[in-house]
FIKE-736691 format. One line per 5 residues: number of its first residue (from 1); their letters; for each residue x, y, z of C-alpha. Coordinates in steps of 0.001 Angstrom, whole numbers, plus 500000, padded with zeros to 6 digits. Example, Ala and Ser with C-alpha at 12.3 -4.5 7.8 and 13.67 -1.06 7.14 Angstrom:
2
1 = AS = 512300/495500/507800 | 513670/498940/507140
This chain:
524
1 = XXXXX = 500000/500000/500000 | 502941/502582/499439 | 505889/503123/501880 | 506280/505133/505051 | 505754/508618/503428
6 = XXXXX = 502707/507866/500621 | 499626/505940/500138 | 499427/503876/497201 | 496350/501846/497328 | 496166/498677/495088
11 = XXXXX = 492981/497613/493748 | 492350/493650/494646 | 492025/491867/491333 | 490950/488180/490103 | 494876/487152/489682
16 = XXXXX = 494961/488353/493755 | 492620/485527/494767 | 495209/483050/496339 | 494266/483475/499953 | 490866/484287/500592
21 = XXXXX = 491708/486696/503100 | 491510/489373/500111 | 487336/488880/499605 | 487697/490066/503601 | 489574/493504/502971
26 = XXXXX = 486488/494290/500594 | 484125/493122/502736 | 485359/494720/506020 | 485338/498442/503704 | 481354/497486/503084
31 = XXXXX = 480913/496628/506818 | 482338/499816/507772 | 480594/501869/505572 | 477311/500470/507111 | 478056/500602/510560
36 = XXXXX = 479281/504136/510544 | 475531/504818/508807 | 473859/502934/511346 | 475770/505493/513673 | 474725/507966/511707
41 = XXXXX = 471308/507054/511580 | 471047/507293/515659 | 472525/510472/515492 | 470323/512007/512546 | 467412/511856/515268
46 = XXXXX = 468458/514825/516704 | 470409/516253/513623 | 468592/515376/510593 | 471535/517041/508762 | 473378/513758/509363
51 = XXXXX = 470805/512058/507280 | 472964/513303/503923 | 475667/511799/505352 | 474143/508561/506066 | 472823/508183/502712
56 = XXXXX = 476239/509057/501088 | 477737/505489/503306 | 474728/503542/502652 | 476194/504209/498897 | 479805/503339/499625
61 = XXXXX = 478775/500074/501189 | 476763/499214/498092 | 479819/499920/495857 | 481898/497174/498126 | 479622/494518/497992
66 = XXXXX = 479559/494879/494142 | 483225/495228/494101 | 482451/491746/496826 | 480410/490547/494462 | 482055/490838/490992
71 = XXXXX = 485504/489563/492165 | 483117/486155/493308 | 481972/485371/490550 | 485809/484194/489627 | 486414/480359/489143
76 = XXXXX = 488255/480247/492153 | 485265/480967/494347 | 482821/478225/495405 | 479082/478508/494640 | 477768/479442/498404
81 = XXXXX = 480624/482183/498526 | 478553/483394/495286 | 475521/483202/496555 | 476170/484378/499976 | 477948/487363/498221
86 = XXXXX = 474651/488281/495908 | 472762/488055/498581 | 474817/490659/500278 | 474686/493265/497731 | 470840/492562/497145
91 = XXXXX = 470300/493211/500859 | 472556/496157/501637 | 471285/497562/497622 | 467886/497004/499433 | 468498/499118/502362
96 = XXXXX = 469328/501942/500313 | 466495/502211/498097 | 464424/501670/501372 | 466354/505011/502713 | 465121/506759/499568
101 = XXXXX = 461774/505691/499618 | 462129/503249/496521 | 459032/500880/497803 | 459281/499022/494370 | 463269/498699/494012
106 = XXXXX = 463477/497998/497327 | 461247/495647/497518 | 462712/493422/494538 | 466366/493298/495670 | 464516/492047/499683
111 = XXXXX = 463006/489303/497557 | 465622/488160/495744 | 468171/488164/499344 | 465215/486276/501109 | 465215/483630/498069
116 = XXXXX = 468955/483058/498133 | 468693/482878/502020 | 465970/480160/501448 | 467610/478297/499101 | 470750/478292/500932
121 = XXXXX = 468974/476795/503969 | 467312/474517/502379 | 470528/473257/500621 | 472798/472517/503728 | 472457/471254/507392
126 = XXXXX = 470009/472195/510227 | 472991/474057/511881 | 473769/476224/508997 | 470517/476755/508045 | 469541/478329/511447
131 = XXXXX = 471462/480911/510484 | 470144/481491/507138 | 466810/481151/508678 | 467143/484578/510824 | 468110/485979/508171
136 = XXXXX = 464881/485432/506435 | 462969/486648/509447 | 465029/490361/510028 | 464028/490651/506011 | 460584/489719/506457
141 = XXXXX = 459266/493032/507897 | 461184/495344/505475 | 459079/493412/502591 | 456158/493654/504491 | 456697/497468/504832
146 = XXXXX = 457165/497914/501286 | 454088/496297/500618 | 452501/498430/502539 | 453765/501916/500800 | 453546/499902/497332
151 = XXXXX = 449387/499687/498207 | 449298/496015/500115 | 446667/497246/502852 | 446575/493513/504303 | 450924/493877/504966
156 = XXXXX = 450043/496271/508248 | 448391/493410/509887 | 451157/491060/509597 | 453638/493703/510542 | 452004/494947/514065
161 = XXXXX = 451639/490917/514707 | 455394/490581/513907 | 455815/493318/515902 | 453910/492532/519437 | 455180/488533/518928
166 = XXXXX = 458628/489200/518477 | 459191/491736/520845 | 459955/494661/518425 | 462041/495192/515049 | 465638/496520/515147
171 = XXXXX = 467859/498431/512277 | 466517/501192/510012 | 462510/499910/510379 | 461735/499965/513998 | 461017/503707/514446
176 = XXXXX = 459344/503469/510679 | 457165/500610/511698 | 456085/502840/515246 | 455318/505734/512845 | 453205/503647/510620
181 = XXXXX = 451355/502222/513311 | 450868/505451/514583 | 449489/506916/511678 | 446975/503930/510856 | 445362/504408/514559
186 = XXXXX = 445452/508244/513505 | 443044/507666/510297 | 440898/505207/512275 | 440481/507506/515318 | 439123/509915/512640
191 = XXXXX = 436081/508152/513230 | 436259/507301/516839 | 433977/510339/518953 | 432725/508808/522261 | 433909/505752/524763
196 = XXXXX = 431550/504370/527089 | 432664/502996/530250 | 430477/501701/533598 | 427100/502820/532080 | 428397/506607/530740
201 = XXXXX = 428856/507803/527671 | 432007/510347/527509 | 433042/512388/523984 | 436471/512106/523607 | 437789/515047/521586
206 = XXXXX = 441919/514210/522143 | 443801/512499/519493 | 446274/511129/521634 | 443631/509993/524113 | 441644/508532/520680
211 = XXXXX = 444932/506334/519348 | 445398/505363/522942 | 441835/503749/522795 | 442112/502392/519817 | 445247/500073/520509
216 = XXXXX = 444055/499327/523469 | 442372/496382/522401 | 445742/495616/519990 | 447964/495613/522781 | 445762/493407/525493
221 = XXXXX = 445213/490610/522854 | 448948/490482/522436 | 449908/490732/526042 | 447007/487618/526278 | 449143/486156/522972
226 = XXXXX = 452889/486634/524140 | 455350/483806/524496 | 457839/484919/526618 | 457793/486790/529926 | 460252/489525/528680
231 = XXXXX = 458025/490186/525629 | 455116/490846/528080 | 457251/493185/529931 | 458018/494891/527092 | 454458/495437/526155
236 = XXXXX = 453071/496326/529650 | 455607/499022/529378 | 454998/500433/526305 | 450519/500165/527283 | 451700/502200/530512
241 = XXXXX = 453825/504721/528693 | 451174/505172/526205 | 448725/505699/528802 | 450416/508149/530730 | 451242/510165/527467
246 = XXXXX = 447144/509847/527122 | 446462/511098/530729 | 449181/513864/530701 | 447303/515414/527411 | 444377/515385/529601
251 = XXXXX = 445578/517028/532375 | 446652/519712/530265 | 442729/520102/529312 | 441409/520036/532692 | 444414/523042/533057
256 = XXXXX = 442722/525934/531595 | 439148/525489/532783 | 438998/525935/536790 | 435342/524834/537117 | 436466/521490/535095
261 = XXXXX = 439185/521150/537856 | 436280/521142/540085 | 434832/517985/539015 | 431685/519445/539014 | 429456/520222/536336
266 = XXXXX = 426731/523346/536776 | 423121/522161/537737 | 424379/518609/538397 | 426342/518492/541713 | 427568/515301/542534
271 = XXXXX = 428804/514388/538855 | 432132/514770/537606 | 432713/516782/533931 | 432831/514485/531045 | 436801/515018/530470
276 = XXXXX = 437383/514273/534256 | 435636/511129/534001 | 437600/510822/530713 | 440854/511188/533400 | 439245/508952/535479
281 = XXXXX = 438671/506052/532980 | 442013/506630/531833 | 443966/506114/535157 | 441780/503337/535811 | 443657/501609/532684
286 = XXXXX = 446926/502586/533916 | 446762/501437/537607 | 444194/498028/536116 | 447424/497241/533531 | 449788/498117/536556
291 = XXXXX = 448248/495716/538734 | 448461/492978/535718 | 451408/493308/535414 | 452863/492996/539422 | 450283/490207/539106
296 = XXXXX = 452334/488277/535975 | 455272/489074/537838 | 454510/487564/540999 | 453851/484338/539070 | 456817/484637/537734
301 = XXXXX = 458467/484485/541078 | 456169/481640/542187 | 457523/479700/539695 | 461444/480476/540363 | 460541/480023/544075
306 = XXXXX = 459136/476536/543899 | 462093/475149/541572 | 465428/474758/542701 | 467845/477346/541172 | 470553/475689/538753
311 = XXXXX = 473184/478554/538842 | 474138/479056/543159 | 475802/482326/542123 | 472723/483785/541543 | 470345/485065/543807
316 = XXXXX = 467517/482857/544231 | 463762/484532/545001 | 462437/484949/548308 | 459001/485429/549945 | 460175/489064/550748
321 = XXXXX = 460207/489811/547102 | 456582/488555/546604 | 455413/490896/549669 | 456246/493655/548079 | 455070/492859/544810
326 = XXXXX = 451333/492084/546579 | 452055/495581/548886 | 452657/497847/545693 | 449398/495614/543951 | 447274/496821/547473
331 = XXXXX = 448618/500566/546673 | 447165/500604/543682 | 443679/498761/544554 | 443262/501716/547351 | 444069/504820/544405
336 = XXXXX = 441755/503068/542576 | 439044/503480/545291 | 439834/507130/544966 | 438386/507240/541370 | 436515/510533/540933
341 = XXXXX = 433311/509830/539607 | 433025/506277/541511 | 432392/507311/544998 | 428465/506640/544279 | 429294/503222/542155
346 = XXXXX = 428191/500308/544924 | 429239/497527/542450 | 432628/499142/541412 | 433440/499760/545188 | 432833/496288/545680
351 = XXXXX = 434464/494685/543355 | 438137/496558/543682 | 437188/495279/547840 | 436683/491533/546625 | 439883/492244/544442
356 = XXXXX = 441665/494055/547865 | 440999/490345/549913 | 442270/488163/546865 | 445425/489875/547007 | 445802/490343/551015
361 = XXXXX = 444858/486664/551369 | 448264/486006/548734 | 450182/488754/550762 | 449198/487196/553891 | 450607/483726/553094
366 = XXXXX = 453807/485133/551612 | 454404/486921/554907 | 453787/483397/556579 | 456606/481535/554049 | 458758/484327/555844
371 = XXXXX = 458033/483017/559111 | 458145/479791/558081 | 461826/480102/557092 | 463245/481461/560600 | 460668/479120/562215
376 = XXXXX = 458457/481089/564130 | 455404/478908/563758 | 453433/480592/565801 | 453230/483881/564015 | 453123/481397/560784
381 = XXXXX = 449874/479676/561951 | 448046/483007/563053 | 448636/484109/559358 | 447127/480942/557844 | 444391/481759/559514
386 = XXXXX = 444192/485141/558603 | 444719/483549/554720 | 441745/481505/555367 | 439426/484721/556994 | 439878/486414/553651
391 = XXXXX = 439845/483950/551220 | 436492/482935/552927 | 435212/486442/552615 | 435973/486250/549031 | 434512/483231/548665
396 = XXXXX = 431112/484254/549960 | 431336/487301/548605 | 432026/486479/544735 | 429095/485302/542974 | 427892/488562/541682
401 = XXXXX = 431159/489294/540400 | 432863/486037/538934 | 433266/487451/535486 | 435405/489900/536816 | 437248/487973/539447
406 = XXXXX = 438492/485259/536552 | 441352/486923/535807 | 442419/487413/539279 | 444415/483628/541331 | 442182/481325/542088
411 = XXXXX = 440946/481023/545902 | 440390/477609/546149 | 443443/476902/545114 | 445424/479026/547705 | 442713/477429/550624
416 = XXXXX = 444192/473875/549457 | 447569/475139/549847 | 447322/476523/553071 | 445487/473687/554361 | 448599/471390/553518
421 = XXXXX = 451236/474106/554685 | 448998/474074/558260 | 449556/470369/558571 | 453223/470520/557527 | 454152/473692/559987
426 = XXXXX = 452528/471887/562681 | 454027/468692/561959 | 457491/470860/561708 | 457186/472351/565100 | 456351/469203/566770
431 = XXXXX = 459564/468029/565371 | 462011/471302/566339 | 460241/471430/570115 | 461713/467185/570271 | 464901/467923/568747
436 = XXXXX = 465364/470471/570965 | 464309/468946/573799 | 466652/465560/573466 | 469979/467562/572675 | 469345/469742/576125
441 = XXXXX = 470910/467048/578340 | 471037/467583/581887 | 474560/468422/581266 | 473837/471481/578616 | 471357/472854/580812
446 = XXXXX = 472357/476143/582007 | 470404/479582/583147 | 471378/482843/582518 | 473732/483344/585726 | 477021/484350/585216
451 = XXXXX = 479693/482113/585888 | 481242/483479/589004 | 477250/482382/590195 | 477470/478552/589305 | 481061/477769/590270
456 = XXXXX = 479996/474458/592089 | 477206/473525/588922 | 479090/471810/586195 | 477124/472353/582593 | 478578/472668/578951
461 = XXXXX = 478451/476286/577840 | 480071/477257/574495 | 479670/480622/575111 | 482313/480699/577985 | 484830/480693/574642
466 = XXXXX = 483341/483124/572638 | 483579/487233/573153 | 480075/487188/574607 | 481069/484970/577631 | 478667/485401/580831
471 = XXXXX = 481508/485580/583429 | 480423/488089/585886 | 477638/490742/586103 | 478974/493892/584549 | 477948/496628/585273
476 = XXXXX = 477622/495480/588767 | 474113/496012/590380 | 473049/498557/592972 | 473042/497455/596998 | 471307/499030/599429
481 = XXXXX = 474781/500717/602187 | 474139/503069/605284 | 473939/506708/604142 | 475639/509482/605984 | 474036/510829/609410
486 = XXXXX = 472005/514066/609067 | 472158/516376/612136 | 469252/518967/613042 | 469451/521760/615762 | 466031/520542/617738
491 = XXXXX = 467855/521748/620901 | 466667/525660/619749 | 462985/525023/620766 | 464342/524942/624629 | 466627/527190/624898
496 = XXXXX = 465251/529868/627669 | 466995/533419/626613 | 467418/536698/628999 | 464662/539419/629697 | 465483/542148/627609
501 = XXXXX = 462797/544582/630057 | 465526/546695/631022 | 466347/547225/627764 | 463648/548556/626543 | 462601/550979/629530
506 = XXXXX = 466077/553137/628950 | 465169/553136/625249 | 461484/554160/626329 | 462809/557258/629020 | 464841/559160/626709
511 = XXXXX = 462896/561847/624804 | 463962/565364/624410 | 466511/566110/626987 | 468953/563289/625572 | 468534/564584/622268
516 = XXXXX = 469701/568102/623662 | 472121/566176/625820 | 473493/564485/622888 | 473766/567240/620415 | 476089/569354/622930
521 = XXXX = 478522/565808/624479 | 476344/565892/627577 | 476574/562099/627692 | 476019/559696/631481
């Protein structure tokens, strides 16, 4: 390439094909072209100058994969290196036209990589073709999404159902596929004017608020329809974030109009405006998806908590984690309580307090797995009970209300459970009090006196070799010792003094004269 002081590049050539490690200088030039566009395309978010730029390396790596391409199809190259290579340019080709907006172009060259991929995996082993196989599943949605924009109305279907069962699409489609979505719930919610909910018809005059609604539906069969605990996650999250964006928009409605922030409407006192009950209806979805999800979450624990972990470096579940699972669960029951509108709704009020005692009763007994653990089986039976009071309650309660109590974990169950976790805590503590009672031997035997106390008792006390050995009482207790004699002068009461008559007589006979007298020295 030159010496020390100039570049000379040399162009790779069919007669340079003796070591194979020449196809991967070409090929790394294409792959860094396309990552540094991929970088680009991040950054473009926030500077959509970058876009030029990204565009200009999406074009660079297309001219390396047909530079890839054209020196493979040289004798010395096997057919899947071909292949492999076609595909390559077809895909990365297809990318770029997709960046322009070329639905049609783009669209061909995604077709023709998927049928090489599919060929190729159908041509070799179920190892390699795994590979090949993923391949044909990150290029599915990019045809699907040129459908679309070509005029395929039935391609938006398949794509949201790729998108909720896989967990989401990566690369240059994922924020195109959002917007798409986005904008079909737009033209629907054209037509979308009212909602009813618990017997009330409410206009709904907020876009956001209207797209919310209308994936609503979308998003809870998917949740119901999701394979994998992470992909439910991930779509309880994104429900919640779209519903908060929907309840924030609100808000900033009820802002302007102070009688609206009232909740009252004039002539009608008692009854909440129809965009508070709009708020209201909305944050019921929030804290109701909130609550479904704690709820899939603390099965998921259940699950980890009754199997025996296979890795011991990591840390294994514990009731504790399940408590507060239940506690935040309980927090949200009681906001939901606080529903404006509902305070007058007997059958709402009751059904969030049937819902309150499922999820106490499961609180309840995770608090009594606690106690179970540090064997206190005392405290554990009380709580048993206290699982059984509710789920009792619940049980005589919940007739009225079993279509919406199916969803919620089943009562009978958890009264089964606890029944068997009774016998077995009893049958445990019957067990600890005789173990405990035939290793304290006469010998072992010991009270809490210190040792200077029991000098002529002989008992085994490992504690006597430890740092909190009972030697002697420190600090040393109080005894009663004689205080110091207090004198009193009682002698005072008998004392007889002197007449002080006398006194008083001389003090009594001088008047005038011994004033005179004493003015001129005249003194007797």
């Amino acid at each position: 390439m030159g010496n020390r002081h100039k570049f000379t590049g040399k162009k790779i050539t069919e007669d340079l094909l003796t070591d194979n490690r020449y196809l991967l200088l070409v090929l790394m030039d294409a792959e860094r072209a396309w990552s540094y566009a991929m970088q680009l395309k991040q950054e473009a978010n926030t500077e959509p100058r970058k876009r030029f730029h990204l565009l200009s390396r999406l074009r660079k790596a297309v001219k390396h994969a047909e530079e890839l391409e054209r020196l493979c199809e040289s004798n010395r190259v096997d057919a899947k290196t071909k292949l492999e290579a076609q595909a390559y340019t077809a895909y990365l080709s297809g990318m770029l036209r997709f960046e322009h907006q070329e639905w049609k172009a783009a669209i061909e060259a995604f077709n023709k990589c998927k049928t090489i991929y599919e060929k190729l995996a159908s041509a070799f082993t179920e190892e390699q073709a795994v590979l090949y196989n993923q391949r044909v599943e990150e290029i599915s949605p990019n045809i699907r999404y040129c459908a679309y924009n070509i005029g395929d109305q039935s391609a938006i279907n398949e794509l949201m159902q790729m998108r909720l069962r896989s967990g989401g699409t990566e690369g240059l489609l994922a924020e195109k596929l959002e917007a798409l979505i986005t904008q079909t719930r737009a033209k629907q919610a054209a037509t979308m004017s009212e909602v009813e909910w618990r017997g009330r018809t409410v206009p709904v005059k907020i876009d956001k608020v209207r797209i919310f609604l209308l994936g609503l539906a979308d998003n809870e069969a998917a949740i119901a329809q999701a394979e994998s605990e992470e992909t439910k996650e991930r779509l309880f999250e994104s429900m919640l974030s779209e519903c908060r964006d929907a309840i924030q928009a609100v808000r900033e409605e009820l802002k302007p109009d102070q009688k609206q922030r009232d909740y009252t409407l004039e002539g009608e006192s008692g009854k909440v405006s129809n965009l508070q009950y709009l708020h209201s209806y909305l944050t019921y979805i929030k804290l109701s998806t909130a609550v479904r999800r704690n709820e899939n979450m603390a099965k998921g624990l259940q699950k980890a908590l009754q199997q025996q972990p296979e890795d011991d470096s990591k840390r294994s579940p514990r009731p504790q984690d399940l408590i507060r699972l239940y506690d935040i669960i309980l927090q949200n029951l009681v906001e939901l309580l606080q529903l404006p509108g509902l305070e007058e709704d007997r059958a709402f009020q009751k059904e969030i307090g049937l819902k309150t005692l499922v999820f106490k009763a499961y609180r309840c007994f995770f608090i009594a797995q606690s106690y179970v653990l540090v064997k206190k089986w005392s405290e554990a039976l009380v709580l048993y009970d206290r699982v059984l009071k509710y789920a009792n309650e619940v049980n005589s309660d919940a007739r009225a209300f079993r279509n919406s109590l199916k969803d919620l974990p089943d009562v009978q169950e958890l009264i089964t459970q606890v029944r068997s976790e009774k016998c077995s805590l009893q049958a445990a503590a019957i067990l600890d009090a005789s173990d405990s009672h035939q290793t304290e031997t006469s010998s072992q035997v010991k009270d809490n006196k210190p040792l200077v106390e029991r000098f002529e008792t002989f008992c085994l006390d490992p504690s006597l070799v430890t740092k909190q050995a009972n030697l002697v009482h420190f600090p040393p207790g109080f005894q009663p010792i004689p205080c110091k004699p207090l004198f009193f002068d009682l002698a005072l009461n008998h004392v007889a003094f002197p007449p002080l008559e006398d006194k008083l007589e001389q003090k009594t006979k001088s008047g005038l004269t011994g004033y005179i007298k004493g003015i001129f020295g005249f003194r007797s």
